[in-house]
C-alpha positions as CSV (number, residue, x, y, z in Angstrom):
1,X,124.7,135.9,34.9
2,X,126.2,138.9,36.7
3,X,128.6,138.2,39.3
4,X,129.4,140.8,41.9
5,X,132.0,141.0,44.8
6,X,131.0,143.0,48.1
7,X,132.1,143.1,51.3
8,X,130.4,141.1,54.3
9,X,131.8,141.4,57.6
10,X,134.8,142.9,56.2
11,X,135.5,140.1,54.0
12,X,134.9,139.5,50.5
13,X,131.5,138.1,49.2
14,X,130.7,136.7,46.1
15,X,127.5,136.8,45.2
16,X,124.6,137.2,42.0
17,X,123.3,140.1,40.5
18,X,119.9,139.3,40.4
19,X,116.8,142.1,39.7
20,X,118.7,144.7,42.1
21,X,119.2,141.9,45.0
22,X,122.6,140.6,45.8
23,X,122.2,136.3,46.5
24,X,125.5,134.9,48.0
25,X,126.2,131.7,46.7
26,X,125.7,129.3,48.8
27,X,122.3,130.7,49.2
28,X,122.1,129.4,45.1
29,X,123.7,126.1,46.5
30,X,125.4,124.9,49.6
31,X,128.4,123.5,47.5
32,X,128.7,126.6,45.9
33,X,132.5,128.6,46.7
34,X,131.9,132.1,48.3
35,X,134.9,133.6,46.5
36,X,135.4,134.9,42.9
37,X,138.7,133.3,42.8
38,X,137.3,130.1,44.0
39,X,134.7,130.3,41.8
40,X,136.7,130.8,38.9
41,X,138.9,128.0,39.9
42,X,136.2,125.8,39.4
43,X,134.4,127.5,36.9
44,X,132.8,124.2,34.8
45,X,131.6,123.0,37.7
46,X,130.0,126.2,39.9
47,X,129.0,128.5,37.0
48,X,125.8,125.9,35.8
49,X,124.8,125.2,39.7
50,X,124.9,128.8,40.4
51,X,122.6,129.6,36.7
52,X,120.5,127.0,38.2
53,X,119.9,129.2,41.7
54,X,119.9,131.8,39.4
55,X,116.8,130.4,38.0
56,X,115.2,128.9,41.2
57,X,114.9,133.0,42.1
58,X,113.7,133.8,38.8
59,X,110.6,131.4,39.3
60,X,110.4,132.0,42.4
61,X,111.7,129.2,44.4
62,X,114.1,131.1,46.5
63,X,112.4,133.9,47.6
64,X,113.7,137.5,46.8
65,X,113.8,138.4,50.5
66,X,116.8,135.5,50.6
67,X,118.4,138.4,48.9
68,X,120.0,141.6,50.4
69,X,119.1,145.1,48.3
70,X,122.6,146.2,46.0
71,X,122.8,149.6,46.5
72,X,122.9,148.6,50.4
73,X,126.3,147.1,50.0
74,X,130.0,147.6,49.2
75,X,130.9,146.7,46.1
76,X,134.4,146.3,45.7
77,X,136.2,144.9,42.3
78,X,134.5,141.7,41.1
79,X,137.6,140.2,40.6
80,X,139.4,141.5,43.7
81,X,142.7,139.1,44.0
82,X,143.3,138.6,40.0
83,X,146.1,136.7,39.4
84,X,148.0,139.4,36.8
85,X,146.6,141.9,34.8
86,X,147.7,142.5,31.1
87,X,146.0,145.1,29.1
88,X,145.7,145.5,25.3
89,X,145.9,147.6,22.6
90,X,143.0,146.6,20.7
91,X,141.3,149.9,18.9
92,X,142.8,150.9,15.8
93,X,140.7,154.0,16.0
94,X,142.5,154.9,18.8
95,X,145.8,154.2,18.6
96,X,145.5,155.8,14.6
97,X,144.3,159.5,16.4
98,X,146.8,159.0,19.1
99,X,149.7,158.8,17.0
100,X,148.4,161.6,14.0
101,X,148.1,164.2,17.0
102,X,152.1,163.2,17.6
103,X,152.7,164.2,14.4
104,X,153.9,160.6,13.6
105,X,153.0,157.9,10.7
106,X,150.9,154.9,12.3
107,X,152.5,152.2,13.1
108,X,152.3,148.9,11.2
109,X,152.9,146.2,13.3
110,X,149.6,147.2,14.5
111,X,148.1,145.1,12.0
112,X,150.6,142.4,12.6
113,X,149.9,141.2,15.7
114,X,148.3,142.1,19.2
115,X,150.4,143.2,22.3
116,X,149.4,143.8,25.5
117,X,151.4,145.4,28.7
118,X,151.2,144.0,32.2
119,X,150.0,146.4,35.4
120,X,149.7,145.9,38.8
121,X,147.2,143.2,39.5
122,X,147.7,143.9,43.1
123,X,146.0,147.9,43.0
124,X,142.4,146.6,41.3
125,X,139.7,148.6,42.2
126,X,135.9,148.5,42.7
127,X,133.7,151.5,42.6
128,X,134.4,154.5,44.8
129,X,137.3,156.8,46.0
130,X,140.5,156.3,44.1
131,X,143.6,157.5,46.7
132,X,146.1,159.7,44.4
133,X,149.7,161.0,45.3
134,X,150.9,164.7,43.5
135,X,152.4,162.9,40.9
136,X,149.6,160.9,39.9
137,X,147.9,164.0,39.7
138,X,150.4,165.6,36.6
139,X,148.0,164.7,33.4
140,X,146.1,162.5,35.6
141,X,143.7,161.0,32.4
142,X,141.1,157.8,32.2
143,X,141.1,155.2,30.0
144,X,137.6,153.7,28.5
145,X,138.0,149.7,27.8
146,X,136.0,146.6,28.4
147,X,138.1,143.5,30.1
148,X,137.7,139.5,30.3
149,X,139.0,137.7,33.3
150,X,140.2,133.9,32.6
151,X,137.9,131.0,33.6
152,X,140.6,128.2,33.2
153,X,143.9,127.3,33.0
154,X,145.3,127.1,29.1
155,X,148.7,127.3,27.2
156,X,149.6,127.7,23.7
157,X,145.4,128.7,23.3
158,X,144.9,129.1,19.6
159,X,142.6,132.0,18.8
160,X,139.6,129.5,17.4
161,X,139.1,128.1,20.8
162,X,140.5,130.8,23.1
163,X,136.6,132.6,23.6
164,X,136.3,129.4,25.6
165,X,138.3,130.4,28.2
166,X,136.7,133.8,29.2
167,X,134.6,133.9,32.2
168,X,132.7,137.0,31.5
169,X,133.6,140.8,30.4
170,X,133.9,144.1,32.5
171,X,134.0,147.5,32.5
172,X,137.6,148.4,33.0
173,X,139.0,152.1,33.8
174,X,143.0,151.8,33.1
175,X,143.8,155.1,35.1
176,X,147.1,156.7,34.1
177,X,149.3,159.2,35.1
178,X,150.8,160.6,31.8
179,X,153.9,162.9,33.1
180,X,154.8,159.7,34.5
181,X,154.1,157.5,31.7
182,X,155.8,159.8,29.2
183,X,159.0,160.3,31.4
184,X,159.6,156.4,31.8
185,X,158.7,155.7,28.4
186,X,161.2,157.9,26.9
187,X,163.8,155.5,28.6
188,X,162.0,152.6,25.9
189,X,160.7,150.5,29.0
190,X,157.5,151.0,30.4
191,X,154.7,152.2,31.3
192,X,155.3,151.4,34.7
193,X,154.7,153.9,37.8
194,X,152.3,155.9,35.6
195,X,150.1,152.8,35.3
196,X,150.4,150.9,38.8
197,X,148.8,152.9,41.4
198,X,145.2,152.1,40.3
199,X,142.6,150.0,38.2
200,X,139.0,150.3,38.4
201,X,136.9,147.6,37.5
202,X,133.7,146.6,37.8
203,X,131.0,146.6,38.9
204,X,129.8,143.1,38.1
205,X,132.0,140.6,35.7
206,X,128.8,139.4,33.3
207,X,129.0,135.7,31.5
208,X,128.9,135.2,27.8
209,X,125.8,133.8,28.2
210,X,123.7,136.7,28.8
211,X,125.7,138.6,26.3
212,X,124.8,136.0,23.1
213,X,121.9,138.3,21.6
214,X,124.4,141.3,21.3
215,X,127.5,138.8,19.6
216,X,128.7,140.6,16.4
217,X,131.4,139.3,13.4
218,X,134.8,140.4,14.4
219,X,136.6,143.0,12.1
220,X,137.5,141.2,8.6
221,X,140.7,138.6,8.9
222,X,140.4,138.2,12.7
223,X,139.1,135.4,14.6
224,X,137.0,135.6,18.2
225,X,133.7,136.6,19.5
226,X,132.9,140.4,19.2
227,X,130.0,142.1,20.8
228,X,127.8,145.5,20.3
229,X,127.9,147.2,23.3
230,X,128.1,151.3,23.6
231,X,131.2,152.5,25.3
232,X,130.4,155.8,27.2
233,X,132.3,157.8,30.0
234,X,131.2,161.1,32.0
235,X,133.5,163.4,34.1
236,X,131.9,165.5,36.4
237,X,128.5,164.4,34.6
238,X,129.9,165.7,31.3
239,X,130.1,163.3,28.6
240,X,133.1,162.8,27.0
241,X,133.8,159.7,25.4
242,X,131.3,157.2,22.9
243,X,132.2,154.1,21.5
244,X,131.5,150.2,21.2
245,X,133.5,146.8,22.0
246,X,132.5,146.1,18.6
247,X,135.3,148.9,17.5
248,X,137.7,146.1,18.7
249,X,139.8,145.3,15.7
250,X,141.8,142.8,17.6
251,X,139.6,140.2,19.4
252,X,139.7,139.2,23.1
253,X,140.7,135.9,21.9
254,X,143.7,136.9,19.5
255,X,145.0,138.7,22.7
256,X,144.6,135.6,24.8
257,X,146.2,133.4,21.5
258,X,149.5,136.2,21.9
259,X,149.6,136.0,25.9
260,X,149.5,132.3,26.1
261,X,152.6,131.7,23.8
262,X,154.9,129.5,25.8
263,X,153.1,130.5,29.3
264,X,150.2,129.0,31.2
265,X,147.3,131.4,31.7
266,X,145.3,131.1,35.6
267,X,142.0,131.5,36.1
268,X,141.9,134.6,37.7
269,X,143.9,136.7,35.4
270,X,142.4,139.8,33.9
271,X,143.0,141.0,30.2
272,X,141.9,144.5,29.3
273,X,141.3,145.6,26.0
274,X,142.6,149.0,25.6
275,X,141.6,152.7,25.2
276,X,138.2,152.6,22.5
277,X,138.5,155.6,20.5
278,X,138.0,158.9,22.1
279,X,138.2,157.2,25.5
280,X,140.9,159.2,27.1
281,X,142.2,162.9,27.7
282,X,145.1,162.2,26.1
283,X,143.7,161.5,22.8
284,X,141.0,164.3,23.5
285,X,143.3,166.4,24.0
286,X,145.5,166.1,21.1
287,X,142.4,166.1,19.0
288,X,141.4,169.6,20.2
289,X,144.6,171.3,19.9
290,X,145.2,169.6,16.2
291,X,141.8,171.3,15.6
292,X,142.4,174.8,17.0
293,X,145.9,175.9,18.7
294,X,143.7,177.6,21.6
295,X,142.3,174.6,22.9
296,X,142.5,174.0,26.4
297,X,143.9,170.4,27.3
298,X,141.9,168.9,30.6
299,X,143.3,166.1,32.9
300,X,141.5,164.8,36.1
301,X,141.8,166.7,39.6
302,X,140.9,165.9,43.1
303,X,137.6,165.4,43.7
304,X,136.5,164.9,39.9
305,X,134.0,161.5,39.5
306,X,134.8,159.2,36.5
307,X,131.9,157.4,35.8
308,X,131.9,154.8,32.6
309,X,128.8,152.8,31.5
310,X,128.8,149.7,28.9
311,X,125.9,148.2,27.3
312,X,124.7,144.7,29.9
313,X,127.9,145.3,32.0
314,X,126.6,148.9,34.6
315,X,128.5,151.6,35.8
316,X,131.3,152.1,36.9
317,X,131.7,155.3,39.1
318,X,135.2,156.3,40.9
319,X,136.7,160.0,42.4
320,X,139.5,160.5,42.3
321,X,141.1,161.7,45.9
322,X,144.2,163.5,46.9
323,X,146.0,161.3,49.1
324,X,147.4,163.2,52.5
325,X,151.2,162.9,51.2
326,X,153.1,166.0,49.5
327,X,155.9,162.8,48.7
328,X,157.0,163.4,44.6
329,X,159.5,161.4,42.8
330,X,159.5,164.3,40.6
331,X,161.5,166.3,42.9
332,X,163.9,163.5,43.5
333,X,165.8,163.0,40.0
334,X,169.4,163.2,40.0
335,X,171.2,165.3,37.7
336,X,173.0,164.1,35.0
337,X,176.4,163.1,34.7
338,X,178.9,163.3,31.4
């Protein structure tokens, strides 16, 4: 089932994705909850009553005209209130190219365990213009990954059982601001303002269920669902990243086993997986001038569209606008004192 969030009214919507109509649920049922977060809050209950409206359209029981056209509507983030938002580090392949263009060894733990990073669950995005300050705008760079949201409340989830508690996957743009990001990180705490200002997700949040055909064997030694489905992401209608979920050498539900350690998770939260390989400037980048000295590094500007597509889960299209304020935190650091 594909789940999508638009407005109504100026207020948020939930409704179906169902051959290019939108169906609000209680349309699919009167007892149905006309909220994602609702929705997920009662997840056992609403997502089978809502399947079963799902199919009452299908066969023609609820007519299609009950439905209101998609590309009539704004979609906004089908998750639009999550309760936090964590994001992986999932892709070997990508964190391996990332560090050889540093010029440094890759890192071991890697292989040890997962970790993840928390960003602001309060800037989630939908589709459309993405509001930018100067800063932002220094390396501004995309990030490619696929996200779950959590479909009930767990602690201390062991990785055999964890799949259990994902509602459905998403695309997931992790927009970053790397002069930011690489300034706070030097201080060994972070990222933090280069990660906060913006994360687009959407455009629908799709359950497991429709996503069973395409279910793959995780990487060897690792435990969780994995699925085939082709990463890709265009800038300006050039394409510049390809890869696939299935890349995922740590699975959606090791990452949920890690985050759940002593800690209730909430239905609601959102867990990203992080950057698939060749899915960001930054690594692009680094690639290009390992490969010849005269390449020319590229970072996003005003007006540029990111627009990422994944296999059963749509597109995702954002641009990325100068916001009207010349305000920099780069031309407020303090000098430093002996």
């Amino acid at each position: 089932m594909k789940l999508v969030s638009y407005l109504k009214e100026g207020h948020e919507q939930l409704a179906a994705y169902i051959d290019g109509h939108l169906f609000d649920m209680e349309i699919l049922h009167p007892d149905l909850p006309n909220s994602m977060s609702m929705f997920l809050n009662f997840w056992e209950d609403a997502l089978p009553m809502a399947k079963g409206g799902e199919i009452m359209v299908q066969e023609g029981k609820i007519a299609l005209t009950k439905g209101i056209p998609y590309d009539h509507e704004k979609i906004v983030a089908p998750v639009p209130f999550p309760s936090s938002c964590r994001d992986g580090y999932a892709f070997r392949q990508h964190v391996v190219a990332a560090r050889r263009n540093r010029k440094v060894e890759m890192i071991p733990e890697f292989d040890q365990f997962p970790i993840f990073y928390y960003t602001n669950h309060n800037t989630i995005h939908g589709p459309g213009d993405v509001l930018c300050m100067p800063d932002h705008f220094e390396k501004l760079d995309f990030e490619l990954e696929c996200a779950v949201v959590i479909c009930k409340q767990g602690r201390n989830i062991r990785a055999e059982s964890a799949d259990e508690y994902i509602g459905g996957l998403m695309i997931m743009n992790d927009l970053s601001a790397r002069q930011l990001q690489l300034e706070e990180m030097a201080l060994n705490l972070g990222p933090a303002k280069g990660k906060d200002f913006a994360t687009p997700i959407g455009p629908w949040l799709v359950t497991l269920d429709e996503l069973e055909e395409l279910e793959i064997p995780p990487k060897e030694g690792h435990t969780g669902k994995s699925w085939n489905l082709r990463m890709q992401c265009w800038v300006n209608k050039i394409q510049v990243s390809d890869g696939n979920v299935g890349d995922m050498d740590w699975t959606f539900a090791e990452i949920i086993e890690r985050a759940s350690y002593g800690t209730n998770l909430h239905p609601g939260d959102i867990i990203g997986s992080g950057t698939v390989g060749s899915g960001c400037f930054l690594e692009l980048n680094g690639t290009g001038k390992l490969n010849d000295p005269n390449y020319k590094e590229q970072w996003l500007q005003p007006g540029d569209v990111v627009e990422m597509a994944i296999d059963k889960l749509g597109w995702l299209s954002n641009k990325m606008v100068k916001e009207d304020d010349n305000f920099s935190l780069f031309a407020i650091k303090k000098k430093s004192f002996k």
